[in-house]
PDB file of N, CA, C and O in Angstrom:
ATOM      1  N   UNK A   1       0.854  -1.150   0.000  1.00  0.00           N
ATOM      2  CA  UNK A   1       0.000   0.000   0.000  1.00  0.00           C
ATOM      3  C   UNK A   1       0.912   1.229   0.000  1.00  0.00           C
ATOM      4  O   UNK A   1       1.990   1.276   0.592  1.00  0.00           O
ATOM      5  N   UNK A   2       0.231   2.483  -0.916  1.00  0.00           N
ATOM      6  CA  UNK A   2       1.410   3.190  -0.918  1.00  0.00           C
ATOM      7  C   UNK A   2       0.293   4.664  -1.117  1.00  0.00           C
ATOM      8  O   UNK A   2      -0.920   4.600  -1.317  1.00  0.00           O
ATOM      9  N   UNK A   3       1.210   6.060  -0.981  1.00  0.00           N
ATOM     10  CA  UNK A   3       0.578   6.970  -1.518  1.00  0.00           C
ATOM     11  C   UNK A   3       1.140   8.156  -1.848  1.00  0.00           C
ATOM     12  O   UNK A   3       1.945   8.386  -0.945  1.00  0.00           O
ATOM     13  N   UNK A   4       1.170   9.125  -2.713  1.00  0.00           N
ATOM     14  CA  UNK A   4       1.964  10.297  -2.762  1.00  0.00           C
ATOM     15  C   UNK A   4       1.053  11.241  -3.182  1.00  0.00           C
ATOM     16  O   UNK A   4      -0.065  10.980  -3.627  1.00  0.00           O
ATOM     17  N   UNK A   5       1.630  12.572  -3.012  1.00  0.00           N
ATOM     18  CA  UNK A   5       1.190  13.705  -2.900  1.00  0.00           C
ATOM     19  C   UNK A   5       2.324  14.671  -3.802  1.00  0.00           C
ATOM     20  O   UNK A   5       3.514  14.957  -3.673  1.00  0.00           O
ATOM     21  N   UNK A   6       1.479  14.919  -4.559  1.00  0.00           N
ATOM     22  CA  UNK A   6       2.386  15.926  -5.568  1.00  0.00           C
ATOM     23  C   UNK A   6       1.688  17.812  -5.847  1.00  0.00           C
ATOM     24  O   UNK A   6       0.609  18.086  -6.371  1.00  0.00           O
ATOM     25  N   UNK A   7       2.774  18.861  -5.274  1.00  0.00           N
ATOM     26  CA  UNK A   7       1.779  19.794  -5.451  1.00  0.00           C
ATOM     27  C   UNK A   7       2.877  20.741  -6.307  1.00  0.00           C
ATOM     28  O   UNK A   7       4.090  20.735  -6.094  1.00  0.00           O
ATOM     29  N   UNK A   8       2.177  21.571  -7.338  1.00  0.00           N
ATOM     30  CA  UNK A   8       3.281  22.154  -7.908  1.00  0.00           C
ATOM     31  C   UNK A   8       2.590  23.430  -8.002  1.00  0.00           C
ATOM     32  O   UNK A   8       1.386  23.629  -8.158  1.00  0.00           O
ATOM     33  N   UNK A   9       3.586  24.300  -7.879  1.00  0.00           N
ATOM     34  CA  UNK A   9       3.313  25.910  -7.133  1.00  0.00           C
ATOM     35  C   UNK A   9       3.431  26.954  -8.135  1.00  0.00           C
ATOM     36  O   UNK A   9       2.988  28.101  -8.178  1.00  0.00           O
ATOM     37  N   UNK A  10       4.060  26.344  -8.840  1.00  0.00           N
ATOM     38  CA  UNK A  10       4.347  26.860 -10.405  1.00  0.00           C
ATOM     39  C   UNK A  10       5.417  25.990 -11.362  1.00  0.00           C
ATOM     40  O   UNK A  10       6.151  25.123 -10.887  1.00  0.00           O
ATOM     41  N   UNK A  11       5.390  26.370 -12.846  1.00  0.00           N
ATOM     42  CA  UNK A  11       6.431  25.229 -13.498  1.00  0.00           C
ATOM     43  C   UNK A  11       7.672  24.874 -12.941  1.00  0.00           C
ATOM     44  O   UNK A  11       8.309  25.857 -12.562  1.00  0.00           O
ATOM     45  N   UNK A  12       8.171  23.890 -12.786  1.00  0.00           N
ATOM     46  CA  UNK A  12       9.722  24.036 -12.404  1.00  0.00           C
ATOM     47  C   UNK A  12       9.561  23.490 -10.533  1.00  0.00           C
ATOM     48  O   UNK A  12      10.017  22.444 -10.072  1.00  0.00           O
ATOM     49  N   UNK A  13       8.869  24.455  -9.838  1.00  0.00           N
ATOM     50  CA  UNK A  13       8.525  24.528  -8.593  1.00  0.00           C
ATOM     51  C   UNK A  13       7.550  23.748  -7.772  1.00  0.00           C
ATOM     52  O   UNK A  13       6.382  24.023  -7.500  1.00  0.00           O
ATOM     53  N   UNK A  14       8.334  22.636  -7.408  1.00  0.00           N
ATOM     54  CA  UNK A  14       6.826  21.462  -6.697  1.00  0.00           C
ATOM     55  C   UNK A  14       7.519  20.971  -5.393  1.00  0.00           C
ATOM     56  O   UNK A  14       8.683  21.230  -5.090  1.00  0.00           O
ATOM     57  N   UNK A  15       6.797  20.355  -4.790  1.00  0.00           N
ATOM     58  CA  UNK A  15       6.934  19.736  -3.139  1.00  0.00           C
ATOM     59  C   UNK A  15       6.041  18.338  -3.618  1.00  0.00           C
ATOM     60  O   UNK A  15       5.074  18.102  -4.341  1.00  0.00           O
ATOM     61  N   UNK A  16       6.873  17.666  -2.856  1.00  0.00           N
ATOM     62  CA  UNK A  16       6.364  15.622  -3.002  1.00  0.00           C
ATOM     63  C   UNK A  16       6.309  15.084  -1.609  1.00  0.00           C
ATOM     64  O   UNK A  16       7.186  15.373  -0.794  1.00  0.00           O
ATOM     65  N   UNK A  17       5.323  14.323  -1.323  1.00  0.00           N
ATOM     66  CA  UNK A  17       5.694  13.670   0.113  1.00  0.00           C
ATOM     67  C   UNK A  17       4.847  12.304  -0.103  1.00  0.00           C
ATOM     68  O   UNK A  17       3.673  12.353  -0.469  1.00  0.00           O
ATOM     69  N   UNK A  18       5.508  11.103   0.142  1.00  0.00           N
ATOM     70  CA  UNK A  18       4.931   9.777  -0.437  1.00  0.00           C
ATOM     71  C   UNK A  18       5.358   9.225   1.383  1.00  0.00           C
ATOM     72  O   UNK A  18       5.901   9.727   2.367  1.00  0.00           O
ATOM     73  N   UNK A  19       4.566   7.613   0.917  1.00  0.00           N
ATOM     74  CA  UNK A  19       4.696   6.966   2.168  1.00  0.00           C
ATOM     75  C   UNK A  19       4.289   5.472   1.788  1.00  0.00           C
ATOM     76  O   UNK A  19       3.306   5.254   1.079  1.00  0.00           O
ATOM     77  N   UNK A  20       5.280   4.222   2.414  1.00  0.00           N
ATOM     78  CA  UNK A  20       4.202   3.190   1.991  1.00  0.00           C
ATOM     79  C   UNK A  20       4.517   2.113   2.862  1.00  0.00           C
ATOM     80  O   UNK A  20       5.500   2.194   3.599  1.00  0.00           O
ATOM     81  N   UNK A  21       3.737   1.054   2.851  1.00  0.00           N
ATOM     82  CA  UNK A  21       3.932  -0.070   3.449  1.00  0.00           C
ATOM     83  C   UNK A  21       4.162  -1.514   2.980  1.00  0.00           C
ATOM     84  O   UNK A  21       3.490  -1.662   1.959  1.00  0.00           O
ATOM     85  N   UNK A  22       4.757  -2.533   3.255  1.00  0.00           N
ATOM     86  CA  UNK A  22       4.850  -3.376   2.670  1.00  0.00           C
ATOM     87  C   UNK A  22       4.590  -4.627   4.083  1.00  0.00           C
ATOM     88  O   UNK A  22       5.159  -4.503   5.167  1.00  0.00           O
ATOM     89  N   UNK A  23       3.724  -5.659   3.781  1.00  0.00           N
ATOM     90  CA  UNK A  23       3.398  -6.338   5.088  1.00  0.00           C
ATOM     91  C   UNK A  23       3.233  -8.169   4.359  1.00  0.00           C
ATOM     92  O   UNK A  23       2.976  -8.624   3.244  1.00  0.00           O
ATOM     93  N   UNK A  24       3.476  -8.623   5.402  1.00  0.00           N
ATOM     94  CA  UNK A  24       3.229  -9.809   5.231  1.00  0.00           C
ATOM     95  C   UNK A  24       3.874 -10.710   4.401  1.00  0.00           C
ATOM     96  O   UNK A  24       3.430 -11.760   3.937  1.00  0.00           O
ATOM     97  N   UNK A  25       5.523  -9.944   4.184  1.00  0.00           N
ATOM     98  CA  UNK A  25       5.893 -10.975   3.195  1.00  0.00           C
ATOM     99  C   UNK A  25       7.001 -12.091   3.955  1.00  0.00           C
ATOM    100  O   UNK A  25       7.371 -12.059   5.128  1.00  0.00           O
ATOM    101  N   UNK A  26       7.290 -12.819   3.167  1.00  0.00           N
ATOM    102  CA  UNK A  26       7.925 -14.068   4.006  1.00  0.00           C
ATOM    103  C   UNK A  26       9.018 -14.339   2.950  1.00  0.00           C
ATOM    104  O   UNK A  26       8.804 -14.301   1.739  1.00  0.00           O
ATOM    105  N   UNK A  27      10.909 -14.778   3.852  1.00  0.00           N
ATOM    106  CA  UNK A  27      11.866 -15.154   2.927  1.00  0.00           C
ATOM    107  C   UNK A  27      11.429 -16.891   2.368  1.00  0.00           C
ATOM    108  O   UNK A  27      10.527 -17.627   2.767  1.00  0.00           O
ATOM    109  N   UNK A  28      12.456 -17.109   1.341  1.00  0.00           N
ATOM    110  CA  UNK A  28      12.207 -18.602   1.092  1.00  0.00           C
ATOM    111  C   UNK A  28      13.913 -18.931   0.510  1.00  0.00           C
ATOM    112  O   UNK A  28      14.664 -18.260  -0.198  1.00  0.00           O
ATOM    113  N   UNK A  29      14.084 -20.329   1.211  1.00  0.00           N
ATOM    114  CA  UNK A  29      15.548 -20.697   0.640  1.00  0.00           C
ATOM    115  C   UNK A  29      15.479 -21.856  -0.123  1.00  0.00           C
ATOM    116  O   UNK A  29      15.005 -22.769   0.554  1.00  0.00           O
ATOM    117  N   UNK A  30      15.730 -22.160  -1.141  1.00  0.00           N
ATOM    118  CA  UNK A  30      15.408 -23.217  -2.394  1.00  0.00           C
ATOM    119  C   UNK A  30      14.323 -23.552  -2.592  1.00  0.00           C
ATOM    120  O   UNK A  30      13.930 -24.656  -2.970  1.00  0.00           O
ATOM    121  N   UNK A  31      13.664 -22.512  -2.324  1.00  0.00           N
ATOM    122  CA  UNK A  31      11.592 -22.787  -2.086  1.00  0.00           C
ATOM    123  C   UNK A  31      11.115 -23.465  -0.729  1.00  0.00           C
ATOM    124  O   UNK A  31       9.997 -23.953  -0.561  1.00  0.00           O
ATOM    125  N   UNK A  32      12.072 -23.424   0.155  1.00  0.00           N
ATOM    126  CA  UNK A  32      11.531 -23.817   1.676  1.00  0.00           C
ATOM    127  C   UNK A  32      11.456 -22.562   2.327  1.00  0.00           C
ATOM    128  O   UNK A  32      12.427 -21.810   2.410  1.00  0.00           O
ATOM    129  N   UNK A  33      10.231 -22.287   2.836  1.00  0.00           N
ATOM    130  CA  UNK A  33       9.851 -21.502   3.825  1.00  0.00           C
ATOM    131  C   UNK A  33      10.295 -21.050   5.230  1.00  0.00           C
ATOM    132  O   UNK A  33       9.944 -21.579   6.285  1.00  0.00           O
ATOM    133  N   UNK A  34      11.263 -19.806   5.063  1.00  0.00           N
ATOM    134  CA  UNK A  34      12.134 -19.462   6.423  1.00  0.00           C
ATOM    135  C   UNK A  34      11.524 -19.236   7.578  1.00  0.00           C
ATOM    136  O   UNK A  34      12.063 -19.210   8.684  1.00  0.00           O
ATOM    137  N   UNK A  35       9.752 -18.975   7.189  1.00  0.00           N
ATOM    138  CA  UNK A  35       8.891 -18.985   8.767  1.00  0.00           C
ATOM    139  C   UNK A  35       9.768 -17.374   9.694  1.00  0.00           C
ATOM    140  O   UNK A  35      10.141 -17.315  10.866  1.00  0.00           O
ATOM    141  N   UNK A  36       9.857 -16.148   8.467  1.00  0.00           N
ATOM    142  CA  UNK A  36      10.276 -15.299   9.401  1.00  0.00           C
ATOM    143  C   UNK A  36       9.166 -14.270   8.141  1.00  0.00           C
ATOM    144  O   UNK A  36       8.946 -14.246   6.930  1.00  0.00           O
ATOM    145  N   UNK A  37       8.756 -13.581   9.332  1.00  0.00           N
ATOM    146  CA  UNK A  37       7.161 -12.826   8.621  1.00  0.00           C
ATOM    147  C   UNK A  37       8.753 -11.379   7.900  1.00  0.00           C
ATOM    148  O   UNK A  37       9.979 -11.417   8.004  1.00  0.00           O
ATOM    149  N   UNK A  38       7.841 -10.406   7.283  1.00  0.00           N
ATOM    150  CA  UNK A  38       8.592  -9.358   6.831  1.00  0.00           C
ATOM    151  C   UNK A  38       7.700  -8.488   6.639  1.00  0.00           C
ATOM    152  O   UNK A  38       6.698  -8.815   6.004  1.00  0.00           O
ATOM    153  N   UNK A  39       7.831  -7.273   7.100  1.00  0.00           N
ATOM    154  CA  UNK A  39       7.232  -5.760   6.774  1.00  0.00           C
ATOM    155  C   UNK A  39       8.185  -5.040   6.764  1.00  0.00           C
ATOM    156  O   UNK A  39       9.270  -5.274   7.297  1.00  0.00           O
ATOM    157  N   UNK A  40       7.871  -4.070   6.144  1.00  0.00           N
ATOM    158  CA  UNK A  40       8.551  -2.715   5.727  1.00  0.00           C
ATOM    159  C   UNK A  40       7.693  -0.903   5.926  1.00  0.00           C
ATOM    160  O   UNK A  40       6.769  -0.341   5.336  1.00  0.00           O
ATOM    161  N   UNK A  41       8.092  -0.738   6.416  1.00  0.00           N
ATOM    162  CA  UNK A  41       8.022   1.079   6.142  1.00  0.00           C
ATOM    163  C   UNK A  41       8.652   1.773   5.224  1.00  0.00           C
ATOM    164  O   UNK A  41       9.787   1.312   5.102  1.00  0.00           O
ATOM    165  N   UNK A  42       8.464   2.663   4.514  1.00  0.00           N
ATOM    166  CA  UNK A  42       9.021   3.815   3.654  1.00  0.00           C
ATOM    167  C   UNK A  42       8.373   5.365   4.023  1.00  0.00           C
ATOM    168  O   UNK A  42       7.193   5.479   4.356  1.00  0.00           O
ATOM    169  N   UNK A  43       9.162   6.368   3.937  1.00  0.00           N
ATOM    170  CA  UNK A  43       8.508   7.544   3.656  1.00  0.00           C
ATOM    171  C   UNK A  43       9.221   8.295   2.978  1.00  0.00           C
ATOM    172  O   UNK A  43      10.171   7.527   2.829  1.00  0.00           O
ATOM    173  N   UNK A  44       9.629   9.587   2.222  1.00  0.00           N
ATOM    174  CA  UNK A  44      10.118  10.338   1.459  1.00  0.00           C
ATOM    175  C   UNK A  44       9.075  11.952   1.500  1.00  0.00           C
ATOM    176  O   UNK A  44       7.903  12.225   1.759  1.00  0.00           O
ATOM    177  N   UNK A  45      10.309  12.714   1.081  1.00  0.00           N
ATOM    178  CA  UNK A  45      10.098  14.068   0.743  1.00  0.00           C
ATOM    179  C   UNK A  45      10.732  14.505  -0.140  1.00  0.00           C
ATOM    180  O   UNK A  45      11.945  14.302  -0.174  1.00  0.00           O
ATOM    181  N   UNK A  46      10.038  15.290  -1.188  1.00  0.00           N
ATOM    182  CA  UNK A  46      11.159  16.220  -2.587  1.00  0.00           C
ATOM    183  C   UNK A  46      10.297  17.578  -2.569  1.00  0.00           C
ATOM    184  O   UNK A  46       9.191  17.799  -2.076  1.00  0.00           O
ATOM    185  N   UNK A  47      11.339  18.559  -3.399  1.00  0.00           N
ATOM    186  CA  UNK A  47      11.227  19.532  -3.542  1.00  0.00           C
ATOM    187  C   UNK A  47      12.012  19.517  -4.742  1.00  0.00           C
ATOM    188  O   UNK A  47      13.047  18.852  -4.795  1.00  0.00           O
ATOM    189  N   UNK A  48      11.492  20.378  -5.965  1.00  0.00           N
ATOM    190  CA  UNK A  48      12.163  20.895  -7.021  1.00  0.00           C
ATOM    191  C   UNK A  48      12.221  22.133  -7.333  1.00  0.00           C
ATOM    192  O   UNK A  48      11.147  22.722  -7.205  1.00  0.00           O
ATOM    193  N   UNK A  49      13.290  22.885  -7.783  1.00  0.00           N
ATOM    194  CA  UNK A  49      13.540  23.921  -8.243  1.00  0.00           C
ATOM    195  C   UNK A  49      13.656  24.449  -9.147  1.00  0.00           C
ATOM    196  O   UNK A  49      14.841  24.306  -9.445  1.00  0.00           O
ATOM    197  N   UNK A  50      13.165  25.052  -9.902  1.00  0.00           N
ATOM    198  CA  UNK A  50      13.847  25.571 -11.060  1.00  0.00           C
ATOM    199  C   UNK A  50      15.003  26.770 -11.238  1.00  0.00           C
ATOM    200  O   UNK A  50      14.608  27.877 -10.870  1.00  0.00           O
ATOM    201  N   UNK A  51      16.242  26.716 -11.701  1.00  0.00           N
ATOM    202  CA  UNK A  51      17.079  27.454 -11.856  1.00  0.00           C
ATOM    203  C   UNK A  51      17.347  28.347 -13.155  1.00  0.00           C
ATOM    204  O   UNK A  51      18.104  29.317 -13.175  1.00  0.00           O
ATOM    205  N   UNK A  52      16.610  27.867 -14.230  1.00  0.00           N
ATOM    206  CA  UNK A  52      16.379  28.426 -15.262  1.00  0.00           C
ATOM    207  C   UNK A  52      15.400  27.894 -15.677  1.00  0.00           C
ATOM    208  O   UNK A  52      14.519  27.383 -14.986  1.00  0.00           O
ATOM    209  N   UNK A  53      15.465  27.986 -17.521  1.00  0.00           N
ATOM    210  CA  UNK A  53      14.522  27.741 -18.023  1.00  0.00           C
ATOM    211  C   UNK A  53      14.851  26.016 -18.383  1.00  0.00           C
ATOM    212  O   UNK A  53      13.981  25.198 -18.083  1.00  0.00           O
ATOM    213  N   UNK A  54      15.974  25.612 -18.948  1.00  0.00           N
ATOM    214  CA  UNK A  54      16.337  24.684 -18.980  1.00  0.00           C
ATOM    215  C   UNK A  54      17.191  23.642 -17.778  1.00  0.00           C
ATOM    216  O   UNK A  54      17.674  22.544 -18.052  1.00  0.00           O
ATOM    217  N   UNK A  55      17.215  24.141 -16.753  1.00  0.00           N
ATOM    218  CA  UNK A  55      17.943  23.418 -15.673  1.00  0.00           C
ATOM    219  C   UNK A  55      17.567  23.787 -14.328  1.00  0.00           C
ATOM    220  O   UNK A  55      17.408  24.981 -14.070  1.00  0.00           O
ATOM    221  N   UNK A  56      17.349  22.591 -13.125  1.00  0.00           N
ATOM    222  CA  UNK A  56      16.366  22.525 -12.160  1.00  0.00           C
ATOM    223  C   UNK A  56      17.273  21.558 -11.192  1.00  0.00           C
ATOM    224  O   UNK A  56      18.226  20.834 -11.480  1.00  0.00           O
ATOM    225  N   UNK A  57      16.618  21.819  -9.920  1.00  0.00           N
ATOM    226  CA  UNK A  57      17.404  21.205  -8.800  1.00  0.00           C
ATOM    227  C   UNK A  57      16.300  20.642  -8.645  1.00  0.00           C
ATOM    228  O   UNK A  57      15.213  21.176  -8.868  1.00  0.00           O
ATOM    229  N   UNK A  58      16.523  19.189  -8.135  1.00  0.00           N
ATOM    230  CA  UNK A  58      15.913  18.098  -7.193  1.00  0.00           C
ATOM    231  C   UNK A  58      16.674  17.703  -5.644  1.00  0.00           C
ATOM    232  O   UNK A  58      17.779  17.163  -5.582  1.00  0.00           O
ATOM    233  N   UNK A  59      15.907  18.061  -4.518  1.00  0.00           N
ATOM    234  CA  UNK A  59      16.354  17.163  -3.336  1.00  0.00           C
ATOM    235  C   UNK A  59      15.087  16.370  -2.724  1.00  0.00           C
ATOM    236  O   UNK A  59      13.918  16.741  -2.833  1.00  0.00           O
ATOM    237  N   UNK A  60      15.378  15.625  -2.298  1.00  0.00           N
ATOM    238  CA  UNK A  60      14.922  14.209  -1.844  1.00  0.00           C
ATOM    239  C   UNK A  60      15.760  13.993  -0.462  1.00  0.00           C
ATOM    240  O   UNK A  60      16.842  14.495  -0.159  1.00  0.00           O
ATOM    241  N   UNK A  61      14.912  13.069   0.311  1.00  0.00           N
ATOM    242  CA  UNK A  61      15.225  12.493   1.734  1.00  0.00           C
ATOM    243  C   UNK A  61      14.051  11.324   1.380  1.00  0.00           C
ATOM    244  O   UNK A  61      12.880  11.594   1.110  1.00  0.00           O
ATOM    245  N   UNK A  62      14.667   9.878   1.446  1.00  0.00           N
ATOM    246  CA  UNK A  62      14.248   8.767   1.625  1.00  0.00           C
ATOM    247  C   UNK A  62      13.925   7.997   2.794  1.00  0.00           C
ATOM    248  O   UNK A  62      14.858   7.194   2.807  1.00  0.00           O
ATOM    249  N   UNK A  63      13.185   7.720   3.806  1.00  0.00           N
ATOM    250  CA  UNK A  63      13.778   6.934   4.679  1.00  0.00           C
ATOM    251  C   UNK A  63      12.575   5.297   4.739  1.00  0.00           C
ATOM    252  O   UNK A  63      11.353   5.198   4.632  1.00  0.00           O
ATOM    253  N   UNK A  64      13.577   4.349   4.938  1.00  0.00           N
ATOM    254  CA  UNK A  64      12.686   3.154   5.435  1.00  0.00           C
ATOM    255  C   UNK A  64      13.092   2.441   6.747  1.00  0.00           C
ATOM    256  O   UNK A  64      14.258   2.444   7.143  1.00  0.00           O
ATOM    257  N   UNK A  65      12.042   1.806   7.429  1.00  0.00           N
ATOM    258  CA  UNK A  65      12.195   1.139   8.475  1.00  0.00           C
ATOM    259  C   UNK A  65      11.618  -0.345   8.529  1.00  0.00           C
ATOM    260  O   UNK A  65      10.452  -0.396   8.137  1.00  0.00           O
ATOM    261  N   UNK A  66      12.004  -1.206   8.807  1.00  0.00           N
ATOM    262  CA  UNK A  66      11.763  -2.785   9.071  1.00  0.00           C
ATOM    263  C   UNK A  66      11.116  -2.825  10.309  1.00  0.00           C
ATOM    264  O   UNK A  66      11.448  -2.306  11.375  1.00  0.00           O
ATOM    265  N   UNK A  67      10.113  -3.536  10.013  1.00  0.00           N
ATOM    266  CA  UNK A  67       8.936  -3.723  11.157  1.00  0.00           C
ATOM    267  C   UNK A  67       9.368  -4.494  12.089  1.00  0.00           C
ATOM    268  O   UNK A  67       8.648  -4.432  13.086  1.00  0.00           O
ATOM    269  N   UNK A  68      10.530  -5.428  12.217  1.00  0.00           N
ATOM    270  CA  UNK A  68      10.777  -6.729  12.708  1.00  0.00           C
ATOM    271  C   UNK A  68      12.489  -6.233  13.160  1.00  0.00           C
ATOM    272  O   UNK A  68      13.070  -5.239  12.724  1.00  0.00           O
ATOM    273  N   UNK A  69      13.083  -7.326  14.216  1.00  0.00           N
ATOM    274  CA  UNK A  69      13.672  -7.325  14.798  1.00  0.00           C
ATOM    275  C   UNK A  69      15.337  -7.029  14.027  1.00  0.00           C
ATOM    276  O   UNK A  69      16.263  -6.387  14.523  1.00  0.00           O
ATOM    277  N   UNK A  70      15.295  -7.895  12.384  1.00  0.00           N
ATOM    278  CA  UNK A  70      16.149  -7.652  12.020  1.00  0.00           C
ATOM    279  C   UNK A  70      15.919  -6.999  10.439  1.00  0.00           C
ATOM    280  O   UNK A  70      14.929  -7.294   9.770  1.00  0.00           O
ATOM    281  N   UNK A  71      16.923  -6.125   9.986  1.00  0.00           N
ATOM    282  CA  UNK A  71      16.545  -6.189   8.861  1.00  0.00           C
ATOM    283  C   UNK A  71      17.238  -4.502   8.448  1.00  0.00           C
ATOM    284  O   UNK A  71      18.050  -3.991   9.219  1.00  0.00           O
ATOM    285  N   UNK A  72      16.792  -3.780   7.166  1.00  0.00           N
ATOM    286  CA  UNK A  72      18.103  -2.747   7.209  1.00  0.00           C
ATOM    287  C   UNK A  72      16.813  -1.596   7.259  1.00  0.00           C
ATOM    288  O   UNK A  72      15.720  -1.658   6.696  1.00  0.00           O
ATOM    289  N   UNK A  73      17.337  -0.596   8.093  1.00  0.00           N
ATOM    290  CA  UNK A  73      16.588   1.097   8.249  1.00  0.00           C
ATOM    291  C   UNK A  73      17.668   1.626   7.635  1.00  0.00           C
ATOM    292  O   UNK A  73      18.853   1.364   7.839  1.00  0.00           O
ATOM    293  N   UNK A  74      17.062   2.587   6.670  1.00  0.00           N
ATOM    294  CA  UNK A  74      18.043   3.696   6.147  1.00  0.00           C
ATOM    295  C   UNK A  74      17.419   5.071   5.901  1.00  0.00           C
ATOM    296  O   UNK A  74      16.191   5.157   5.877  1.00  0.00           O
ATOM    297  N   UNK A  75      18.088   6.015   5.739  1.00  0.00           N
ATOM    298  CA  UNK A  75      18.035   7.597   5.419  1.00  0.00           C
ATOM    299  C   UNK A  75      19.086   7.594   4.114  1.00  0.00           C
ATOM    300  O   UNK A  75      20.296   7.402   4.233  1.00  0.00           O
ATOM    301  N   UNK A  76      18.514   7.800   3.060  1.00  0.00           N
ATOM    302  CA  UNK A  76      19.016   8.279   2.214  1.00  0.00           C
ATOM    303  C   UNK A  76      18.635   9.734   1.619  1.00  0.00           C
ATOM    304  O   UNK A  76      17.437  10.019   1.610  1.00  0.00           O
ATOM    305  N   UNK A  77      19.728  10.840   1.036  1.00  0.00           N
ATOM    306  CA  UNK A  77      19.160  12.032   0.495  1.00  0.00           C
ATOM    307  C   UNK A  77      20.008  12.424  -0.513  1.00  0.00           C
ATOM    308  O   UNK A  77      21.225  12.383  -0.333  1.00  0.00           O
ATOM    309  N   UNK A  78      19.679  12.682  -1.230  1.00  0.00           N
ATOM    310  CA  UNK A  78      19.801  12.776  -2.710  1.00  0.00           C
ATOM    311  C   UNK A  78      19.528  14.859  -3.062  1.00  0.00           C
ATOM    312  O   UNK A  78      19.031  15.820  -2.476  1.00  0.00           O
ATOM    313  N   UNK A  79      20.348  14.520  -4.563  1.00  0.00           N
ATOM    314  CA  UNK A  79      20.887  15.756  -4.822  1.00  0.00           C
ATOM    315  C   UNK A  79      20.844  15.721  -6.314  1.00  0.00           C
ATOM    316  O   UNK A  79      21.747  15.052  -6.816  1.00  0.00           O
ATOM    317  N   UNK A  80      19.820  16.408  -7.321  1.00  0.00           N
ATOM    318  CA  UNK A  80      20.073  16.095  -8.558  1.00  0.00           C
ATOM    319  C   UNK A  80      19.701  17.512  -9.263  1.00  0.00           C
ATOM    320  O   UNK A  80      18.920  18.408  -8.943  1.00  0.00           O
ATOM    321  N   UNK A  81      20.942  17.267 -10.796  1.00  0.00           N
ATOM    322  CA  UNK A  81      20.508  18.501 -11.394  1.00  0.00           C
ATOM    323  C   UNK A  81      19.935  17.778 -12.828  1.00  0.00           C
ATOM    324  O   UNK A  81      20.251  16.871 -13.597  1.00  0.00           O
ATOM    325  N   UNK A  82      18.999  18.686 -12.675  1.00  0.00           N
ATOM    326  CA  UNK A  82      18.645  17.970 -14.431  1.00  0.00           C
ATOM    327  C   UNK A  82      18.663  19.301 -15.407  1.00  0.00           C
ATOM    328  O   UNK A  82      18.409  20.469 -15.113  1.00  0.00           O
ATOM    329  N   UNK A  83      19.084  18.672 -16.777  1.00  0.00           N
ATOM    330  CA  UNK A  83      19.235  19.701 -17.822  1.00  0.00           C
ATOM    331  C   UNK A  83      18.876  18.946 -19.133  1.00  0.00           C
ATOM    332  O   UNK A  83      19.255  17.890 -19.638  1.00  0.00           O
ATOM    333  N   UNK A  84      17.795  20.133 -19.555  1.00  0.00           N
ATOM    334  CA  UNK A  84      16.730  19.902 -20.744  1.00  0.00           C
ATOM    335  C   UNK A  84      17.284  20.479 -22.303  1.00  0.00           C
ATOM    336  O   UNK A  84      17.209  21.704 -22.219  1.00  0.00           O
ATOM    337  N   UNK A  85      17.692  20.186 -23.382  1.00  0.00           N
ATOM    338  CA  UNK A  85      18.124  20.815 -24.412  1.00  0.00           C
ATOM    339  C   UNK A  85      17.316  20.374 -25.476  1.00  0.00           C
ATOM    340  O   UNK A  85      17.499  20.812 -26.612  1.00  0.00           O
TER     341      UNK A  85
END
């Protein structure tokens, strides 16, 4: 289940904020069943810029979390330029 939100304020110029879940999934090793449940969290935020007419900043902040005892949480954030010709 997932959802995002996109609002743009003018061309070039927008704000993003998404979120999602992932539940109930289970590992498997040669098709035998590891009997260890798995969920996930995600959320994120962006903002874009425009710097001209042809070139725009993107930042982003990613983060996910594991529902369960083991498993990987991260923060990732990101930095992008894009250019249109």
């Amino acid at each position: 289940m997932d959802a995002h939100l996109i609002y743009t304020f003018r061309p070039g110029l927008w704000l993003s904020a998404s979120a999602g879940y992932d539940g109930c999934g289970e590992t498997t090793v040669n098709r035998v069943p590891s009997n260890n449940s798995q969920s996930n969290l995600g959320w994120g935020a962006g903002l874009g810029l425009p710097i001209s007419r042809a070139v725009g900043m993107k930042f982003e902040y990613i983060g996910t979390r594991t529902q369960v005892r083991t498993g990987l949480d991260s923060d990732t954030f990101i930095c992008a330029l894009s250019v249109m010709w």
